[in-house]
N, CA, C and O atoms as a MOPAC input file, in Angstrom:
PM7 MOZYME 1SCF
protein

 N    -13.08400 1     1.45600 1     0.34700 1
 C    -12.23300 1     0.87500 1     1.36700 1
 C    -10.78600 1     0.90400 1     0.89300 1
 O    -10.46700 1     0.85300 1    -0.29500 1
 N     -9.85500 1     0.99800 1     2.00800 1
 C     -8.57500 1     1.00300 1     1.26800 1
 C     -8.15200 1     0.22200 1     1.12800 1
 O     -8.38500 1    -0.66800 1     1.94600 1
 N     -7.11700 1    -0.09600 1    -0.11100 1
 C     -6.51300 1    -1.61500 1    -0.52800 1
 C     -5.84500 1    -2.47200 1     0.85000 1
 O     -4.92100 1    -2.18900 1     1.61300 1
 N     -6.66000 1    -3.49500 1     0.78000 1
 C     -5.57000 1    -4.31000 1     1.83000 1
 C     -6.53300 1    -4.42000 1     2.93100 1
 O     -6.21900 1    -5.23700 1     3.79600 1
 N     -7.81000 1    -3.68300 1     3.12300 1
 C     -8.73600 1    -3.42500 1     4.24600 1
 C     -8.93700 1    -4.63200 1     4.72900 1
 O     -8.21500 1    -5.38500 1     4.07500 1
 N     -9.66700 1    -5.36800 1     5.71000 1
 C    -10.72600 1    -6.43700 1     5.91800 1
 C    -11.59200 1    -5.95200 1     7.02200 1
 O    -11.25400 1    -5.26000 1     7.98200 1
 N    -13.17000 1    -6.59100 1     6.62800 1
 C    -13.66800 1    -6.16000 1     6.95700 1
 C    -14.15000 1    -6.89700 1     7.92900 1
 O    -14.28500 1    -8.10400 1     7.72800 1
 N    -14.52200 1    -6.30100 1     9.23300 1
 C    -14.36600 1    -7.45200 1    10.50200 1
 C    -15.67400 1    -7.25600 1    11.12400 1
 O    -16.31700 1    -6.21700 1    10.97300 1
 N    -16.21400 1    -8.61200 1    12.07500 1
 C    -17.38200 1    -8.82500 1    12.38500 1
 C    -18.05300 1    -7.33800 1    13.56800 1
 O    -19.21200 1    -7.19500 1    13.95700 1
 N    -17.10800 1    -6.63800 1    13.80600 1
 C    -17.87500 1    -5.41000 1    15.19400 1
 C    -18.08500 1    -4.48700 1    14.39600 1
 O    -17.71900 1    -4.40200 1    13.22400 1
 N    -18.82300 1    -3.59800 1    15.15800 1
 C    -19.23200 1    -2.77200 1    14.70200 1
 C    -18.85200 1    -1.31700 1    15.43600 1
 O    -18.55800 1    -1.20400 1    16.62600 1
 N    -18.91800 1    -0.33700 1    14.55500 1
 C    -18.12800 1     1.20400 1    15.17800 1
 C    -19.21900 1     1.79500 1    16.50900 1
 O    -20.25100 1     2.41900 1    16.26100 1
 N    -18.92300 1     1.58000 1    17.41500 1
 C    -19.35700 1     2.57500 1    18.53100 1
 C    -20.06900 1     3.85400 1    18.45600 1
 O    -20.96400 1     4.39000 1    19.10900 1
 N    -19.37900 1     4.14900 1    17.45500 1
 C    -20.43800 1     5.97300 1    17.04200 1
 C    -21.31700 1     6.11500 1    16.02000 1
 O    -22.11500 1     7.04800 1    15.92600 1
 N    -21.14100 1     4.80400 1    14.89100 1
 C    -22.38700 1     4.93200 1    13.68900 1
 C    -23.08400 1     3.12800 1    13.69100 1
 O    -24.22700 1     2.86800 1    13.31600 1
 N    -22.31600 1     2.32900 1    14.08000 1
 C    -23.14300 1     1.18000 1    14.01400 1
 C    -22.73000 1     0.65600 1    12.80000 1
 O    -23.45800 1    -0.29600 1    12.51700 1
 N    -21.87500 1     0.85900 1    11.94800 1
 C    -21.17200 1     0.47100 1    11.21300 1
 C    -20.36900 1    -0.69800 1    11.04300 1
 O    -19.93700 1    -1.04800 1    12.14200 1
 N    -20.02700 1    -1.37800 1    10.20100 1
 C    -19.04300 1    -2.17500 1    10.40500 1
 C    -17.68300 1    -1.97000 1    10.55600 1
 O    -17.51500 1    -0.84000 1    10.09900 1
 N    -16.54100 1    -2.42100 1    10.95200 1
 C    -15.12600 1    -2.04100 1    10.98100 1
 C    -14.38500 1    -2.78800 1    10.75300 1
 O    -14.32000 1    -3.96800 1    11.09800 1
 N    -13.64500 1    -2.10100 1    10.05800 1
 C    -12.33600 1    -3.10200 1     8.85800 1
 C    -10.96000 1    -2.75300 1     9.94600 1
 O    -10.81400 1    -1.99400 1    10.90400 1
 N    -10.06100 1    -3.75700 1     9.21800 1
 C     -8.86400 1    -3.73700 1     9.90100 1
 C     -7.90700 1    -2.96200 1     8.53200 1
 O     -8.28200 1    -2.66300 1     7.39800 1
 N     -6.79000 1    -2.83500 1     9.08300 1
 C     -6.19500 1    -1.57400 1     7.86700 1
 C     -4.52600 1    -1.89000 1     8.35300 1
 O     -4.07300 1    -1.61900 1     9.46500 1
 N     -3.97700 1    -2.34800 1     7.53500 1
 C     -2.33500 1    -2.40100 1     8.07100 1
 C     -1.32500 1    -1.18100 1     7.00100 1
 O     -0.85600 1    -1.35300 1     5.87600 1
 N     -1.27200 1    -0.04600 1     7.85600 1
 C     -0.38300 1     0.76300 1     7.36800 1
 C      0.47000 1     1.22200 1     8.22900 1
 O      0.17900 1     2.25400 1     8.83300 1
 N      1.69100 1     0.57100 1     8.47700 1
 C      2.82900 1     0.46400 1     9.93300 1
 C      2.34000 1    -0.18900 1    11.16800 1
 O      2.98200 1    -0.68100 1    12.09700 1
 N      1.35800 1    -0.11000 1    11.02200 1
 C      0.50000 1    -0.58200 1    12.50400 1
 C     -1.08300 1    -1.57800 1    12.03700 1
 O     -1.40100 1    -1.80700 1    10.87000 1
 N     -1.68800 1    -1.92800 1    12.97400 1
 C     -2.92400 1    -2.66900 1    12.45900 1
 C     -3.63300 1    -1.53000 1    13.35600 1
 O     -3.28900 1    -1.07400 1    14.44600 1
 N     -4.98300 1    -1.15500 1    12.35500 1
 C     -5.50000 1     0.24900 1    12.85600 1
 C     -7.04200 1    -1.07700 1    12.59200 1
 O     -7.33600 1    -1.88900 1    11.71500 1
 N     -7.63000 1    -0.64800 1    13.87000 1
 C     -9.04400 1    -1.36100 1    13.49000 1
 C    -10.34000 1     0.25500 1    13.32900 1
 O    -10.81700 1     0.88800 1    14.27100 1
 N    -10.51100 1     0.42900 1    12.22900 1
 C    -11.57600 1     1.37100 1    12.03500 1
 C    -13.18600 1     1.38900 1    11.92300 1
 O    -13.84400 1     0.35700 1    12.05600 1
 N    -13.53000 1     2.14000 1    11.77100 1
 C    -15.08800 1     2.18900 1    10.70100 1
 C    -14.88000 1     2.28400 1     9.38400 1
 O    -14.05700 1     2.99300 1     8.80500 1
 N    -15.70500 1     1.49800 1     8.91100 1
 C    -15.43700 1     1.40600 1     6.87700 1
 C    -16.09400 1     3.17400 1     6.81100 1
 O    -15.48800 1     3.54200 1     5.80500 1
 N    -16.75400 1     4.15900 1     7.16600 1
 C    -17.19800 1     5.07500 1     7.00400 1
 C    -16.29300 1     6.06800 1     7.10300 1
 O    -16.47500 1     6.73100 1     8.12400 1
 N    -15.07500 1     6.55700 1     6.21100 1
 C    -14.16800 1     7.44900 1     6.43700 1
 C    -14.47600 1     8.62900 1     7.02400 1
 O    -13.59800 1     9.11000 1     7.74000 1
 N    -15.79800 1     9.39800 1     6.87400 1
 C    -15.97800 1    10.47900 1     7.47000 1
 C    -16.11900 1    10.28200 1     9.15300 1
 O    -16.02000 1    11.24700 1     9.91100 1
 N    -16.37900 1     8.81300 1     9.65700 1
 C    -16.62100 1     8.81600 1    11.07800 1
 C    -14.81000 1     8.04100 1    11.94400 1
 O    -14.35700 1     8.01800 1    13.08800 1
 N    -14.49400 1     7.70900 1    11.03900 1
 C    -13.17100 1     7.23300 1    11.32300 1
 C    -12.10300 1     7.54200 1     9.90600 1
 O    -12.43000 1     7.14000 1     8.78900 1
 N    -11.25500 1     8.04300 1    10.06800 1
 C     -9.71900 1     8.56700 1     8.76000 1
 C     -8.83100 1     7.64700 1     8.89600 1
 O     -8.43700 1     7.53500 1    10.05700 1
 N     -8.34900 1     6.92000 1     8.12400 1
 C     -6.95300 1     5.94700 1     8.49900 1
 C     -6.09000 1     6.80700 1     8.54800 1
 O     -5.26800 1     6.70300 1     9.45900 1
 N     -5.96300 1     8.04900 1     7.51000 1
 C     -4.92000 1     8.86200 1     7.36500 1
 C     -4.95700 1     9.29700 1     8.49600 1
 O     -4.16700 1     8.64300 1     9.17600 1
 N     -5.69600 1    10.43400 1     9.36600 1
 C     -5.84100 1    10.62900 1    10.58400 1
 C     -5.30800 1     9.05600 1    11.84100 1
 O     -4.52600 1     9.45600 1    12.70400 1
 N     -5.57100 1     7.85600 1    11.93600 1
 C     -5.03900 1     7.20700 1    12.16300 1
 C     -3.47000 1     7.01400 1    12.13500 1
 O     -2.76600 1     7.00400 1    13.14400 1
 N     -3.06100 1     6.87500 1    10.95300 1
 C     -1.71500 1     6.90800 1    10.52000 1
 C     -0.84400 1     8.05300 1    11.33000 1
 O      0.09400 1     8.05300 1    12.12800 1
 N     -1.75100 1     9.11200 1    10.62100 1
 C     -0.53900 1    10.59700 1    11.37200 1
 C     -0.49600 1    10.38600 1    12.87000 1
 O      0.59400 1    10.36200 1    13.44200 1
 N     -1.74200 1    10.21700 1    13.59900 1
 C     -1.68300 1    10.15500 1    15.17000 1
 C     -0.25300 1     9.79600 1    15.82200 1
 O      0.54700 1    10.34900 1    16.57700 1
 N     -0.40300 1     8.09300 1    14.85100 1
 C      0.84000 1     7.20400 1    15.08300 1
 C      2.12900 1     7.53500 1    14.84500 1
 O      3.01600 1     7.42000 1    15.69100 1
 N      2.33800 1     8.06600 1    13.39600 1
 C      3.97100 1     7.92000 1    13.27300 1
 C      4.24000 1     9.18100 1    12.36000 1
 O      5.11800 1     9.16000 1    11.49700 1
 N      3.11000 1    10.72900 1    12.69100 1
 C      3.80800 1    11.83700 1    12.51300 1
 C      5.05100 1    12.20600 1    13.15900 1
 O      5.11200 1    12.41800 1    14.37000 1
 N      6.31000 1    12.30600 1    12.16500 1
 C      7.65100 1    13.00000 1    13.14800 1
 C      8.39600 1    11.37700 1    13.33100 1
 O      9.60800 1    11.52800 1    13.48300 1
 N      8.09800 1    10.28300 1    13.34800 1
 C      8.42700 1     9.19000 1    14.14100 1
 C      9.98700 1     9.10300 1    13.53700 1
 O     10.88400 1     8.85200 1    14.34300 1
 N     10.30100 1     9.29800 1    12.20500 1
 C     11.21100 1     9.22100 1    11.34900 1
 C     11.63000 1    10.57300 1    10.84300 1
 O     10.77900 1    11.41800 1    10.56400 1
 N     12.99200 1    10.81400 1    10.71100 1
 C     13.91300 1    11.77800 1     9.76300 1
 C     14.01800 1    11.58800 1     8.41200 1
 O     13.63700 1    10.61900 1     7.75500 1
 N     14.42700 1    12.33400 1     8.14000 1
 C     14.26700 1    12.79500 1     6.90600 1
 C     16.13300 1    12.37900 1     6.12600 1
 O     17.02600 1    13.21100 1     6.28400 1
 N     16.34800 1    11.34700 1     5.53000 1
 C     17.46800 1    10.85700 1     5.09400 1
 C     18.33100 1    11.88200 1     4.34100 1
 O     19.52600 1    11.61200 1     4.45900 1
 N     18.13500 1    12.76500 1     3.74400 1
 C     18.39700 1    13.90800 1     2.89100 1
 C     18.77300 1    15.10800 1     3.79800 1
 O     19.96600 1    15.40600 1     3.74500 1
 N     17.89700 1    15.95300 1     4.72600 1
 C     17.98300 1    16.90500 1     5.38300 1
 C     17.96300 1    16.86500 1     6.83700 1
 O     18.50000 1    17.79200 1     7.44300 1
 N     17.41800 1    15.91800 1     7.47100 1
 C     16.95700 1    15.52000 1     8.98600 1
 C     16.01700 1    16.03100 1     9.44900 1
 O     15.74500 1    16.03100 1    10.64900 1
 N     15.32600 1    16.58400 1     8.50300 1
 C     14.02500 1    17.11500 1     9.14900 1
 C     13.23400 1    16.00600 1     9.44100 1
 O     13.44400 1    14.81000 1     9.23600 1
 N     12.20700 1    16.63500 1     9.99700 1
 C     10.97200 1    15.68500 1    10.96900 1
 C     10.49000 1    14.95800 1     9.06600 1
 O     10.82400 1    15.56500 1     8.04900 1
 N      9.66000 1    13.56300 1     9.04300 1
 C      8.83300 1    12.95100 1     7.83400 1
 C      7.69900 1    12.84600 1     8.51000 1
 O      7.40900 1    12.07800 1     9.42700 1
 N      6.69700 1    14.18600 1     7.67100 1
 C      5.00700 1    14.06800 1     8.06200 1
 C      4.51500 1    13.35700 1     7.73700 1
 O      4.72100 1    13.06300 1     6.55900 1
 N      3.83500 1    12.81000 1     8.26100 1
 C      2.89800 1    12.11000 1     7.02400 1
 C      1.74600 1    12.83800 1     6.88100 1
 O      1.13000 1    13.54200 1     7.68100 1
 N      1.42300 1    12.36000 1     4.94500 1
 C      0.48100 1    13.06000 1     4.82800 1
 C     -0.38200 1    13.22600 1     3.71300 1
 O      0.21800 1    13.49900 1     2.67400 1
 N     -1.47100 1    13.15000 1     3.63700 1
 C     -2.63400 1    12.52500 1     2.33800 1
 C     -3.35600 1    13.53900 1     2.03600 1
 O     -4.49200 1    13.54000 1     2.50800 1
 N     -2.83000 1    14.99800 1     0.95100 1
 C     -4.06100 1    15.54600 1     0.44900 1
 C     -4.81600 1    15.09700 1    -0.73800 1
 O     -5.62200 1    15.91300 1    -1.18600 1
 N     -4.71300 1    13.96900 1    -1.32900 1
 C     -5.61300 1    13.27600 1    -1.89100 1
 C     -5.95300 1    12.04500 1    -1.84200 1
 O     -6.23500 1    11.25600 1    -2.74400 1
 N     -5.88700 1    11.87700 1    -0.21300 1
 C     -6.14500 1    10.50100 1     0.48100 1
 C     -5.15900 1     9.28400 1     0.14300 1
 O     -5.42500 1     8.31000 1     0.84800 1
 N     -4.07700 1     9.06600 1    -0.75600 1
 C     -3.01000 1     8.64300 1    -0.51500 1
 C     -1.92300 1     8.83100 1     0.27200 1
 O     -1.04400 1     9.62600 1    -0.06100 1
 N     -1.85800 1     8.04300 1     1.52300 1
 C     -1.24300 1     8.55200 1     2.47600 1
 C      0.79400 1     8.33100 1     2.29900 1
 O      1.46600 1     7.30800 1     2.16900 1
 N      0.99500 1     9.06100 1     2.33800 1
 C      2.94600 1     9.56200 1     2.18200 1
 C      3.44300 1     9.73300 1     3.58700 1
 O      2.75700 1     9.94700 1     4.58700 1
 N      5.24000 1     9.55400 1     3.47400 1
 C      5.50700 1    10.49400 1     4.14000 1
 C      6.43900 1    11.50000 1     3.55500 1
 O      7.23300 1    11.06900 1     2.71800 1
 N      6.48200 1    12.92800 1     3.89300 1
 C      7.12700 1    14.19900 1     3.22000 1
 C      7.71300 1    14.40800 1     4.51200 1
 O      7.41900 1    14.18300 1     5.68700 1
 N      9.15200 1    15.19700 1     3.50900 1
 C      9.86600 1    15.75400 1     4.71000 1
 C      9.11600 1    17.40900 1     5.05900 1
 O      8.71400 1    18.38900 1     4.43100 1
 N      9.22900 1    17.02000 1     6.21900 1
 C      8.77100 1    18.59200 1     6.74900 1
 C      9.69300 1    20.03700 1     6.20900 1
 O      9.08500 1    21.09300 1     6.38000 1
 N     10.53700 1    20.10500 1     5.83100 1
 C     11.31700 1    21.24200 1     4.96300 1
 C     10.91100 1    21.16900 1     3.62400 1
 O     11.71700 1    21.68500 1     2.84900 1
 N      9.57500 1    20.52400 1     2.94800 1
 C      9.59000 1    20.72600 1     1.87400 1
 C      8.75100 1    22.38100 1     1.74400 1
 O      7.83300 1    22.73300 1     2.48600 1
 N      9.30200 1    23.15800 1     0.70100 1
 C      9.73700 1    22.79900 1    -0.52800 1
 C     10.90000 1    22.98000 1    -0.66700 1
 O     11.28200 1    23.32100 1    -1.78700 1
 N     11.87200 1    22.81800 1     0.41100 1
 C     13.59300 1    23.36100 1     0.25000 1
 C     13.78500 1    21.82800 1     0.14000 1
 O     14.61400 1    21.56700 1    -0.73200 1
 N     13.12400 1    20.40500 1     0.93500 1
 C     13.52000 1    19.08800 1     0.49100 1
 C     13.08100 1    18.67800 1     0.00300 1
 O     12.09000 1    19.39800 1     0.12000 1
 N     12.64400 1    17.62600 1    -0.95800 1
 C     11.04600 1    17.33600 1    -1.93900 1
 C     11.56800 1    15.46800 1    -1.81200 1
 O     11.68900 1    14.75400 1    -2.80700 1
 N     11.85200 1    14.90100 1    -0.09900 1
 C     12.03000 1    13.98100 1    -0.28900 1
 C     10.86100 1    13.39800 1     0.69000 1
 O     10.55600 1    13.81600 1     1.80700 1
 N     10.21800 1    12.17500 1    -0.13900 1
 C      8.80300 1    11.64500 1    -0.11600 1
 C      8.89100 1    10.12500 1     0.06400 1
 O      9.80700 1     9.45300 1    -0.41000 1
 N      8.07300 1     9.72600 1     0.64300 1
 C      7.95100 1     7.80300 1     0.21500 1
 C      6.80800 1     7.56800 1     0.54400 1
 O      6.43200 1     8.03800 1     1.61800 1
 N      5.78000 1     6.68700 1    -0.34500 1
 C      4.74600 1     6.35700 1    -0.09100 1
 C      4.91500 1     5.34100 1     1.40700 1
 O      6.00600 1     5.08000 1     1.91300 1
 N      3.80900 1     4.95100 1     1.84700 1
 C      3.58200 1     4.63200 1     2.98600 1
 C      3.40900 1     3.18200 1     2.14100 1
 O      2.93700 1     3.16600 1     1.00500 1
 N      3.77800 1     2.17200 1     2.72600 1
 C      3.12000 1     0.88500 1     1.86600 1
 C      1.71400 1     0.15700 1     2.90900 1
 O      1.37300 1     0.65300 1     3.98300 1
 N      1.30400 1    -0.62600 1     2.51700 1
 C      0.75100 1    -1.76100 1     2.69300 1
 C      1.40000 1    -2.42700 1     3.91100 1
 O      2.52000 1    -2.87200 1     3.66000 1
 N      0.94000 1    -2.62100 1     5.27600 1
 C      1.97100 1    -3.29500 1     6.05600 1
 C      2.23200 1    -2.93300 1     7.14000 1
 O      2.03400 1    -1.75000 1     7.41900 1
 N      2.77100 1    -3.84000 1     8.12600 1
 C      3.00000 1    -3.30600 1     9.45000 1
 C      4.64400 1    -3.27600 1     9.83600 1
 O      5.52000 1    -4.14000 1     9.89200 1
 N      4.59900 1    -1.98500 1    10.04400 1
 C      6.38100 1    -1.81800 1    10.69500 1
 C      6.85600 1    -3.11400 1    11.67100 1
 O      6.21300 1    -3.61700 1    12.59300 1
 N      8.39200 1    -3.54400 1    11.09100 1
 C      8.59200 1    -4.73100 1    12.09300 1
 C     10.06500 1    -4.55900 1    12.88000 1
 O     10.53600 1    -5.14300 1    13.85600 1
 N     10.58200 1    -3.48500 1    12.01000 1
 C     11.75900 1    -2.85200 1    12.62000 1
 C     12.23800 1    -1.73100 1    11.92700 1
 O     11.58700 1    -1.06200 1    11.12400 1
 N     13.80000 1    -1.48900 1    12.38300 1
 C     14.31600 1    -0.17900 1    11.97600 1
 C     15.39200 1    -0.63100 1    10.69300 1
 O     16.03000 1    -1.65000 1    10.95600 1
 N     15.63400 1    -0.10700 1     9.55600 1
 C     16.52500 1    -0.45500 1     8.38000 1
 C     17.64400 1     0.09200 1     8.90700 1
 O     17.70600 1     1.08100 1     9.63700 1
 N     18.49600 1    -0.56400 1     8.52400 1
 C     19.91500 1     0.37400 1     8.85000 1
 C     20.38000 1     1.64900 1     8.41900 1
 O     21.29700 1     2.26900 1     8.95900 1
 N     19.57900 1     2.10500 1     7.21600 1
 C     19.80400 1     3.38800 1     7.22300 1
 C     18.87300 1     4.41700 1     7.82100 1
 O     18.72800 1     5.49800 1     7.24900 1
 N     18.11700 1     4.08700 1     9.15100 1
 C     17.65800 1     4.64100 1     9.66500 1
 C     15.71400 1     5.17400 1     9.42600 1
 O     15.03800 1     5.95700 1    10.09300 1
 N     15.43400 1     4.53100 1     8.48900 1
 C     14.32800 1     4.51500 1     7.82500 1
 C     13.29800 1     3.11900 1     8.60200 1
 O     14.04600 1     2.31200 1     9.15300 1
 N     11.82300 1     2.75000 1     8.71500 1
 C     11.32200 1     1.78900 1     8.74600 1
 C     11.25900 1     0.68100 1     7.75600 1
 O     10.75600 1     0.82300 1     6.64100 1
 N     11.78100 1    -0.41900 1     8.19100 1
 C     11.21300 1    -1.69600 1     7.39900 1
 C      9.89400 1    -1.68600 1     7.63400 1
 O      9.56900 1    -1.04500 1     8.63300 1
 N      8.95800 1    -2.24000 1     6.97400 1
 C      8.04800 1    -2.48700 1     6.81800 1
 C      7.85900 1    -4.63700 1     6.65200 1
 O      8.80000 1    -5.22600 1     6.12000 1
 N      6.77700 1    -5.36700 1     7.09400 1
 C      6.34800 1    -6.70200 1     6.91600 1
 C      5.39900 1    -6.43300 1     5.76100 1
 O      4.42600 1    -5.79300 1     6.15800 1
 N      5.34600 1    -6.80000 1     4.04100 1
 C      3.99200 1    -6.54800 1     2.92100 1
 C      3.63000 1    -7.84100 1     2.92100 1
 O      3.98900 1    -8.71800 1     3.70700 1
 N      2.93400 1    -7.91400 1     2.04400 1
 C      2.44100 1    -8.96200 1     1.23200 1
 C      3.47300 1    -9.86100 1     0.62200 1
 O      3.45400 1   -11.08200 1     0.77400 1
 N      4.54400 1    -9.09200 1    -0.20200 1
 C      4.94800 1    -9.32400 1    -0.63800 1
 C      7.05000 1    -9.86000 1     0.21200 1
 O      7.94900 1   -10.26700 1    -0.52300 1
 N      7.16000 1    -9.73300 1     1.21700 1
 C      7.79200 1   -10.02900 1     2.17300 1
 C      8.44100 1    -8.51600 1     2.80800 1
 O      7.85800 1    -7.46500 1     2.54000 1
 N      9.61100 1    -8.52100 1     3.60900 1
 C     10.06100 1    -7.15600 1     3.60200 1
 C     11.06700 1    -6.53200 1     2.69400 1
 O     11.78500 1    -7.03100 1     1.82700 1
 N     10.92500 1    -5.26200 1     3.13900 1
 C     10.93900 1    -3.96700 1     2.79300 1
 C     11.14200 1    -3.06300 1     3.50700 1
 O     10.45600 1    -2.78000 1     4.48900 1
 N     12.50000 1    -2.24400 1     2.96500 1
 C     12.26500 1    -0.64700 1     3.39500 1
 C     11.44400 1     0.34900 1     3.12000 1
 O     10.60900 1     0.26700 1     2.21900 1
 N     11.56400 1     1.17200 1     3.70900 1
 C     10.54300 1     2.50500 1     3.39700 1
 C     10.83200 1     2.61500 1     2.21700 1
 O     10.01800 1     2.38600 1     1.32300 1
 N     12.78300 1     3.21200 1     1.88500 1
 C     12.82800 1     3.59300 1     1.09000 1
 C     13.00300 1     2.56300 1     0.36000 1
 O     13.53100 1     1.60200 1     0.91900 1
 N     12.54600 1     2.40000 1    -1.40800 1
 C     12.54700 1     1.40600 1    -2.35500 1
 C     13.75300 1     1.29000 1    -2.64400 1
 O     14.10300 1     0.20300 1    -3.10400 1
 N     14.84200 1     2.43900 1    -2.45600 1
 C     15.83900 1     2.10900 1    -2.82200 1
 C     17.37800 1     1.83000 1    -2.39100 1
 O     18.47600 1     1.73700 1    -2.94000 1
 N     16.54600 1     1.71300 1    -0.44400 1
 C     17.60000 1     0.97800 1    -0.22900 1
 C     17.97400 1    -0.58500 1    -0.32900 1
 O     17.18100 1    -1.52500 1    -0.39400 1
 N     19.23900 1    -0.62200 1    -0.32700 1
 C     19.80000 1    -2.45800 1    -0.50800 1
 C     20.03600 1    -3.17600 1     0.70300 1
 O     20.58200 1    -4.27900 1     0.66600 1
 N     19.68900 1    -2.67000 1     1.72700 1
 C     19.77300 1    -3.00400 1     2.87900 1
 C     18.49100 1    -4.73000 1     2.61100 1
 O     17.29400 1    -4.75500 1     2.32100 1
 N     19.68300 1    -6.13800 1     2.93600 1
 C     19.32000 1    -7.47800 1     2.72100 1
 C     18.65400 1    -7.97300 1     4.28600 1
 O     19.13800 1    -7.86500 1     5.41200 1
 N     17.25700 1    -8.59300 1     3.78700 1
 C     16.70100 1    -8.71600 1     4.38200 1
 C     16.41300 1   -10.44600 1     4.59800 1
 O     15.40900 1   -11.06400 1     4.95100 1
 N     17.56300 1   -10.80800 1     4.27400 1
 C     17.07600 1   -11.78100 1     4.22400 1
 C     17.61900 1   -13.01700 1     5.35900 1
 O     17.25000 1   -14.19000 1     5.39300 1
 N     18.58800 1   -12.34200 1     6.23100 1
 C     18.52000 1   -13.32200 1     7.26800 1
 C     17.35400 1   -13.27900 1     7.91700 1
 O     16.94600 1   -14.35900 1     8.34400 1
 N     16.55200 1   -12.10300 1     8.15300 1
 C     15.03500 1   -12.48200 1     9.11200 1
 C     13.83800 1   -13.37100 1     7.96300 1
 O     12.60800 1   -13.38800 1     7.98400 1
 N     14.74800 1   -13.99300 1     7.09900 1
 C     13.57700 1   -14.64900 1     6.12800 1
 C     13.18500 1   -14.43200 1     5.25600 1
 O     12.83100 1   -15.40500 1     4.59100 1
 N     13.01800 1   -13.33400 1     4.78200 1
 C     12.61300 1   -12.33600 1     3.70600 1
 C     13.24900 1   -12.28300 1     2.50500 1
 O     14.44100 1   -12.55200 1     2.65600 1
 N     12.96800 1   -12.05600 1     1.40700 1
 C     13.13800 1   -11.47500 1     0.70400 1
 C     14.16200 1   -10.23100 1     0.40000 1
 O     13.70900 1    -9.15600 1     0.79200 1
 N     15.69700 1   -10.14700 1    -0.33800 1
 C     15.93400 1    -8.54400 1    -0.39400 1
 C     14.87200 1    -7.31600 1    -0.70800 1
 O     13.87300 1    -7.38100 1    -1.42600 1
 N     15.38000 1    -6.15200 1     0.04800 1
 C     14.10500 1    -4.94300 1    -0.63200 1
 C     14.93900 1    -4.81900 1    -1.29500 1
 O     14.87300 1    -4.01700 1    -2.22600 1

């Protein structure tokens, strides 16, 4: 299951499974059975392209070939600019044009390294 999952009382429609809830930008309610439901597949549905690329302006894919889900800029390998996807549901737009994210841990930008202060909505600086 992926970090952060919970696992909730219904069950999946196509295997009879149980289904977890999953917050990665969005609350995705799945099947714990990745082969009958993908969060990553989930994820991309949602917010392939949704965001530019801070560096070049290309489209940010998202995208998990070893099931850690990212987003990459679509010009890679001419851009090689990346950010993991965190934990969390998108709650707005950062000022530099990137998603904040709501964690665990309060908010956050996409990128880790912007300074964009978050703390009149309550939060924590990212």
């Amino acid at each position: 299951m992926p970090a952060g999952a919970t696992v909730l009382d219904s069950e999946c429609d196509e295997c009879g499974l149980p289904q977890m809830r999953v917050d990665r930008g969005d609350a995705f309610e799945l099947c714990v059975d990745y082969a009958c439901e993908s969060l990553s597949a989930a994820v991309r549905e949602r917010f392939d392209e949704e965001w530019t690329c801070p560096d070049c302006g290309s489209p940010l894919r998202v995208r998990s070939p070893d099931g850690r889900i990212f987003l990459g800029c679509d010009d890679y390998p001419g851009c090689e600019t990346s950010f993991s996807f965190p934990s969390g549901v998108v709650v707005d737009d950062c000022n530099c044009g990137l998603p904040r994210f709501r964690t665990a841990s309060g908010e956050r930008c996409l990128d880790g390294s912007c300074s964009v202060d978050t703390a009149a909505s309550g939060s924590p600086s990212a």
